[in-house]
TIDREN-562510 format. One line per 8 residues: number of its first residue (from 1); their letters; for each residue x negated, y, z of N, C-alpha, C. Coordinates in steps of 0.2 Angstrom, whole numbers, m for minus. Each point is the difference from the previous one (the first is absolute). Layout:
// TIDREN-562510
NUM	A	X,Y,Z,X,Y,Z,X,Y,Z; ...
***
This chain:
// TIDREN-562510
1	XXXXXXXX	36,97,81,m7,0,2,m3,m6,m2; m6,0,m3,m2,m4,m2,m3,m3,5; m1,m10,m3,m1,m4,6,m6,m5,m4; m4,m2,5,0,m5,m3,1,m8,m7; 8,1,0,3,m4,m4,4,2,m4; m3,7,0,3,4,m7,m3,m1,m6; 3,m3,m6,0,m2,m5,1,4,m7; 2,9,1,3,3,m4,m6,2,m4
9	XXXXXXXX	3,0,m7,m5,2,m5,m2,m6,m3; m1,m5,4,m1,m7,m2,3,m4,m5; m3,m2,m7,4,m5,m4,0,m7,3; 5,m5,1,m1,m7,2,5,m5,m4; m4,m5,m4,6,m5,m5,0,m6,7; 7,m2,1,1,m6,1,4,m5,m3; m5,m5,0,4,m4,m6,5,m6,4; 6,m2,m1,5,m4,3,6,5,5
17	XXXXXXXX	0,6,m5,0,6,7,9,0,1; 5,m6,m4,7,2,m1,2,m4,7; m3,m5,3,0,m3,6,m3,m2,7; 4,m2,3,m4,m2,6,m5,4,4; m7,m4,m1,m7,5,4,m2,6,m6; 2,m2,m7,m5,6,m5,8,6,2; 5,m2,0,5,6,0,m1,4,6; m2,m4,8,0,2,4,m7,5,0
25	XXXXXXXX	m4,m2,m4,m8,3,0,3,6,m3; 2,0,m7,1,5,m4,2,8,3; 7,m4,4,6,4,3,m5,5,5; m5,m5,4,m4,4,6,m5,4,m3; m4,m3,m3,m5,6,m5,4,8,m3; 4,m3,m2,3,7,m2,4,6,4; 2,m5,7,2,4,5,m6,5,2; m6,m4,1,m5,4,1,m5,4,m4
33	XXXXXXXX	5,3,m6,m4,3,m5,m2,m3,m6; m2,m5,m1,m3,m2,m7,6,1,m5; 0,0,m7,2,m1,m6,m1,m7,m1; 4,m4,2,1,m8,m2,2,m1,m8; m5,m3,m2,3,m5,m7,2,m7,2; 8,0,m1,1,m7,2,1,m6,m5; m2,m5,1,m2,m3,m6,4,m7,2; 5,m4,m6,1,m7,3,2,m2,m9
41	XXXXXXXX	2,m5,m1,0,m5,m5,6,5,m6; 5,1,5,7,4,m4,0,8,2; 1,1,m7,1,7,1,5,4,2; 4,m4,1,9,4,3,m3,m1,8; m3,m5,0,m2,1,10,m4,4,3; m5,2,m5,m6,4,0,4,7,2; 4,2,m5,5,6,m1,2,1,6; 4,m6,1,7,4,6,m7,m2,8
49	XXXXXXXX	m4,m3,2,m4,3,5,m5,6,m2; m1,2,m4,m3,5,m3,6,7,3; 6,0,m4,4,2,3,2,3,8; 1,m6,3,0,0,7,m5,4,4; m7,m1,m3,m4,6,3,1,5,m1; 1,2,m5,0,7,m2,7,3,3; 5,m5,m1,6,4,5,m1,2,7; m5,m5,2,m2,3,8,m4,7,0
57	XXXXXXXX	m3,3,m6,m3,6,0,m9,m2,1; 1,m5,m4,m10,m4,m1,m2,m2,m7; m3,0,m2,m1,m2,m5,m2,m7,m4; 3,0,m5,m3,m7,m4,1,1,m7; m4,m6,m3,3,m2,m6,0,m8,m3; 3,0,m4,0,m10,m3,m3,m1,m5; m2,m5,0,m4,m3,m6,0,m8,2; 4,m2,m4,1,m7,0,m7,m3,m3
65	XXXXXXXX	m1,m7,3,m7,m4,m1,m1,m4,3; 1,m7,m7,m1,m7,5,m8,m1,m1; m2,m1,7,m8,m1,3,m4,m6,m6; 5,m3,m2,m5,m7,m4,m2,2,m6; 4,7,m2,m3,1,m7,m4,8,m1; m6,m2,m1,m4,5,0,2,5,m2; 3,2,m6,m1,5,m4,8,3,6; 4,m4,2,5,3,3,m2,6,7
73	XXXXXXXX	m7,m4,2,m4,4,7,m3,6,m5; m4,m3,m5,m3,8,m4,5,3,1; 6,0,m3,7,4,m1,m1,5,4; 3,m4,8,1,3,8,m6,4,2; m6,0,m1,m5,4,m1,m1,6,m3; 0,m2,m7,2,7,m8,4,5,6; 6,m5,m1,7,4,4,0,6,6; m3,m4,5,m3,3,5,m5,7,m1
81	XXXXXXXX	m5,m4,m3,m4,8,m1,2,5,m5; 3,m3,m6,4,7,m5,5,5,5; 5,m4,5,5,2,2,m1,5,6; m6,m4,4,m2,4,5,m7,2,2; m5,0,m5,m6,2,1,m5,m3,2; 2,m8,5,m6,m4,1,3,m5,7; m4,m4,2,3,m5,4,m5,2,6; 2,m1,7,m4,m1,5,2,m5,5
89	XXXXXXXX	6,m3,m1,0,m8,4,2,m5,m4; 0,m6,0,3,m5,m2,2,m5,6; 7,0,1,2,m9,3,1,m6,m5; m2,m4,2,1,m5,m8,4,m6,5; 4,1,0,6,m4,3,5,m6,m3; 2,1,m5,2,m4,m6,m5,m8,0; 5,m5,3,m3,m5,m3,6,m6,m1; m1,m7,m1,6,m2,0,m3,m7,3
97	XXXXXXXX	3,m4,2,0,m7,3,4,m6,m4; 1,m2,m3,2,m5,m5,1,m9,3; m5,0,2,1,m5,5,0,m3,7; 4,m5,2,0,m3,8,m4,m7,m1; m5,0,2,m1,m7,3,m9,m3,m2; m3,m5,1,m6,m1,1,m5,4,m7; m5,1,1,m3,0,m5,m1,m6,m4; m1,m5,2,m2,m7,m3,5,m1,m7
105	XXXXXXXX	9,4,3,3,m1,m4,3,4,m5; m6,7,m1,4,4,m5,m4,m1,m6; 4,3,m4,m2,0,m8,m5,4,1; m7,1,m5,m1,4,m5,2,8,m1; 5,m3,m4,6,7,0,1,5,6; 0,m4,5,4,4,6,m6,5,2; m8,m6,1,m5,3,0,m2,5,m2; m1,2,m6,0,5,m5,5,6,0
113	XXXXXXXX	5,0,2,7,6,1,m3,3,7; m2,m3,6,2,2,6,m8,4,m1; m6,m4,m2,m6,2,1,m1,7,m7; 5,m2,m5,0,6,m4,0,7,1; 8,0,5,4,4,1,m2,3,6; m3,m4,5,m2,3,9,m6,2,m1; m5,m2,m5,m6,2,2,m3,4,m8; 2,m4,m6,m5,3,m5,3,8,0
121	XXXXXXXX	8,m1,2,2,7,m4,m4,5,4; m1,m1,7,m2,5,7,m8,1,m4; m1,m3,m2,m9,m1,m3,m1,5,m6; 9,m1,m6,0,6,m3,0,5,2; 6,3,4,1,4,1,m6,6,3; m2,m5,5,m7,2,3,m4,5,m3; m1,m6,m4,m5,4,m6,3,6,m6; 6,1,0,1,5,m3,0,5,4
129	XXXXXXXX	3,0,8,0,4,3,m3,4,5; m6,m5,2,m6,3,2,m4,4,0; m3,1,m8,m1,4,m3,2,8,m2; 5,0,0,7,6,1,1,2,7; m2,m2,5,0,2,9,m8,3,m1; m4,m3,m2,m6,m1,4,m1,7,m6; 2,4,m6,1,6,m3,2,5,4; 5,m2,6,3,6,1,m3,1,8
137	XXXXXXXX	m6,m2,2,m1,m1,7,1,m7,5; 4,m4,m3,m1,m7,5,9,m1,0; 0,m5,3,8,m1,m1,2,m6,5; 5,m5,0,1,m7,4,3,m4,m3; m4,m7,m2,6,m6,m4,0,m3,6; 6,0,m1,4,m6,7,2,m9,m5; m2,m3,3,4,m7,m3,3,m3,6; 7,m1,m2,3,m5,5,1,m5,0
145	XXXXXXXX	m6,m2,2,0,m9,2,5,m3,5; m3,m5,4,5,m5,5,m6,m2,4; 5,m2,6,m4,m4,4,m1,m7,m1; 4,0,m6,m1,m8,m6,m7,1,0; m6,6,0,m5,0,m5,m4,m3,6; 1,0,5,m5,0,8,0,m7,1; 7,m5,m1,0,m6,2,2,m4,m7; 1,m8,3,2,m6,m6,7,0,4
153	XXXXXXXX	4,0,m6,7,m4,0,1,m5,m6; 4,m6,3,3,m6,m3,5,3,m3; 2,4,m1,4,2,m5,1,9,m4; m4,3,0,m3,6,m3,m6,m1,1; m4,m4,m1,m5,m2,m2,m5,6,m5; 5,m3,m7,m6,6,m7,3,6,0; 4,1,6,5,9,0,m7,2,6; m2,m4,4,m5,3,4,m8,m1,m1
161	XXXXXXXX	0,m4,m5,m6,1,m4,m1,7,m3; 5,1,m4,1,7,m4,0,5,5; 2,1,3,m1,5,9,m6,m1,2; m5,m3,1,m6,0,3,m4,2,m7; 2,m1,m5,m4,2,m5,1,10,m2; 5,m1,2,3,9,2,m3,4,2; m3,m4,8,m5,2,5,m6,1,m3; m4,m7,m3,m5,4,m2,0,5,m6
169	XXXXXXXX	4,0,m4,1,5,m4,m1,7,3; 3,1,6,1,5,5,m6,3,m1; m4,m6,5,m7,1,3,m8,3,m7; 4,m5,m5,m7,4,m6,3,7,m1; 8,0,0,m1,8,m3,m2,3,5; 0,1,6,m1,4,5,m9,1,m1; m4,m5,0,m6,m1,m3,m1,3,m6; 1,0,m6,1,3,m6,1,6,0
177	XXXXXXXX	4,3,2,4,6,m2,m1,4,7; m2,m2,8,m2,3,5,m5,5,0; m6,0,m6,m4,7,1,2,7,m4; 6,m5,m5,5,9,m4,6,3,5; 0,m5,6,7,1,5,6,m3,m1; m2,m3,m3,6,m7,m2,1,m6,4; 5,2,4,1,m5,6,6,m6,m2; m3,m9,2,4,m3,m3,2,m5,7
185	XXXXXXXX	5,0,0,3,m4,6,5,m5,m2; 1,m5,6,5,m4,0,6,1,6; 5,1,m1,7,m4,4,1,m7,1; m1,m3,3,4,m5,2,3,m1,5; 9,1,m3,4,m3,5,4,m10,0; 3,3,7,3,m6,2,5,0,m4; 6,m4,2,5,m2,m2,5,7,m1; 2,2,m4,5,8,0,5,m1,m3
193	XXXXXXXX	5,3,3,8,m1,m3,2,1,m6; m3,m3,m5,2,4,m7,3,m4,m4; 1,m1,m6,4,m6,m5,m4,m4,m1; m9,3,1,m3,m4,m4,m2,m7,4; 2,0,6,m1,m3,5,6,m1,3; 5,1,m3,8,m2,3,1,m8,2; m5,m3,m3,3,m11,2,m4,m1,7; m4,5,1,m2,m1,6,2,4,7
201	XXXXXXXX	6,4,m1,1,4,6,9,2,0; 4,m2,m5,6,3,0,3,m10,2; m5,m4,2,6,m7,3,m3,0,9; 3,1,1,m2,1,10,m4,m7,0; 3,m5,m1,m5,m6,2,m7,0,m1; 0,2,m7,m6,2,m4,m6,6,5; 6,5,0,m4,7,4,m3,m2,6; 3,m6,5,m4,0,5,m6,m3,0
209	XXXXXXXX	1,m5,m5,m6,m5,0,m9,5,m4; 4,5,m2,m5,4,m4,m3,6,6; 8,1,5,m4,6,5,m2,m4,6; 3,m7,0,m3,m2,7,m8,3,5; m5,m2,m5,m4,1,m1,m4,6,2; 4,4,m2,m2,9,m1,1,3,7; m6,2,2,m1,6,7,7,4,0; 1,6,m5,5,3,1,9,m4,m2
217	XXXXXXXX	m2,m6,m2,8,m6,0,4,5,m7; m2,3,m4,5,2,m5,m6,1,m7; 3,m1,m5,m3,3,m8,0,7,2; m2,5,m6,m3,6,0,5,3,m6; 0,8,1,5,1,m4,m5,3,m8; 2,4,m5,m5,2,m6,m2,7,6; 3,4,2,m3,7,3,m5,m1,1; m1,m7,6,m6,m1,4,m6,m1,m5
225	XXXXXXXX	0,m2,m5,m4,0,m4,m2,7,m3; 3,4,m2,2,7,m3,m6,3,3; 1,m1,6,m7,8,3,m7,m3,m1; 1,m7,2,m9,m1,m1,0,4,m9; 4,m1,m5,m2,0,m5,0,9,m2; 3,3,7,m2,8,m3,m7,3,3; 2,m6,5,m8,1,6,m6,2,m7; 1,m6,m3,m7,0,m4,0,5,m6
233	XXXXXXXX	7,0,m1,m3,5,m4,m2,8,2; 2,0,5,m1,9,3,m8,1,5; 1,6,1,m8,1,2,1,m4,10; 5,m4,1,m2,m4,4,m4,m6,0; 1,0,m7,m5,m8,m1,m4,m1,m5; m5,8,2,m4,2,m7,m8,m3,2; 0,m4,7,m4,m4,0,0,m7,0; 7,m1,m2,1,m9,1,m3,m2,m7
241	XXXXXXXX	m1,m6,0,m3,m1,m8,m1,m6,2; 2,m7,m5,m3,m6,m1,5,m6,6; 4,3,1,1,m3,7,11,m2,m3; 1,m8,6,5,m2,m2,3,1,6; 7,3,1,2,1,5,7,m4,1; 0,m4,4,4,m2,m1,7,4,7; 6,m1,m3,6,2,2,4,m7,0; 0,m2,6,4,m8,1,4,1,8
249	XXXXXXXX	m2,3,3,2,m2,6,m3,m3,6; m4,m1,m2,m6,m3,3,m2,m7,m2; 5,m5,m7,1,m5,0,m8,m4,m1; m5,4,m4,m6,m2,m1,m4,0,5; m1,4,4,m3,1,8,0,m5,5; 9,m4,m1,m2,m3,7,9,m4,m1; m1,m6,3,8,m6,m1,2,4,7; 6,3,1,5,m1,5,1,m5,4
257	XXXXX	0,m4,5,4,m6,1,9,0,2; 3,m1,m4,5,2,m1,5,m5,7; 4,5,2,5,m4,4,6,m6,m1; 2,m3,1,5,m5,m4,4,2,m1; 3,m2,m8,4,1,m1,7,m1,4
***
């Protein structure tokens, strides 16, 4: 029976889709009907998750593509619409963090990689694929920001610049592309179990000091991520638009006062 957060018929790329929150995004998208293009740097991993959906009886396909280089997103694009006729979501999930520690002390270099790769690729992509949604009736780019974008940290400082920069990225497309039906939103999660975030939650001493803090006392898994990002793409969240939602646990809303250790 058709629901709400039925997704079939639906094309959706997600990029960074062999792990963590894109794999978890991808895996649920597909459950709920979409044709997933799963996209990440290597193509044997693209493959064998690509793979795995379709053993569950869902659909997908792979197209490797590293986000930094444009012609590699034109690729996944081309790819996309020759293979399957057209795109009607995008998660742009894919980014990387290179550095720990003050801004005062990063290079140049690191500047440029983190703000290249989190924000300009998203700004391409965008632009390739908005245009292609807003053809076929309206569509959803999701970007998965952080709750790095919301606050300052003393050491993810320009990973949370590039996250706030995400957000308004969000917010123009939504502006932009909102009178052809091109809805543009943000994710922002807390802290989530994944690799990419593994120095901060697989050393217990570590985990408390990061969940102390947190209303609900634990980090968040990638699922929990998963539904906001099918939310919006399905006709449940065909009036959400411009807006950062944040997935933390409450950790931005409000400090805990923690019991003693």
């Amino acid at each position: 029976m058709p629901t709400l957060f039925d997704l079939t018929g639906k094309v959706a790329i997600v990029t960074g889709a062999t792990k963590g929150i894109g794999l978890a995004i991808a895996t649920r998208m597909a459950e709920h009907g979409a044709t997933v293009v799963v996209s990440s740097r290597k193509q044997d991993a693209c493959d064998a998750v690509a793979q795995g959906i379709r053993d569950k009886g869902w659909k997908a396909i792979a197209v490797a593509c590293h986000i930094a280089n444009k012609d590699q997103l034109k690729n996944l694009v081309d790819q996309t619409v020759s293979q399957l006729g057209g795109i009607d979501a995008v998660v742009a999930n894919a980014a990387v963090n290179p550095y720990l520690g003050p801004m005062s002390s990063a290079s140049d270099e690191v500047f440029e990689r983190i703000m290249g790769t989190n924000v300009r690729s998203n700004f391409w992509l965008a632009n390739m694929t908005c245009p292609l949604m807003a053809e076929r009736g309206g569509g959803s780019f999701t970007i998965i920001s952080s709750i790095g974008g919301l606050r300052g940290s003393a050491t993810l400082g320009l990973y949370g610049v590039s996250k706030a920069a995400d957000l308004a990225l969000a917010r123009n497309i939504a502006v932009e592309w909102g009178p052809k039906n091109v809805r543009g939103n943000g994710i922002a999660p807390g802290l989530v179990r994944t690799d990419f975030a593994r120095a901060l939650w697989e050393d217990p001493i570590r985990y408390r000091k990061t969940t102390r803090d947190n209303p609900m006392q634990r980090i968040g898994e990638p699922d929990e991520i998963a539904g906001c990002a099918v939310f919006l793409a399905s006709k449940a969240g065909s009036y959400v638009n411009g807006q950062a939602i944040s997935i933390d646990g409450g950790t931005s809303t409000g400090t805990l006062i923690p019991k003693d250790d």
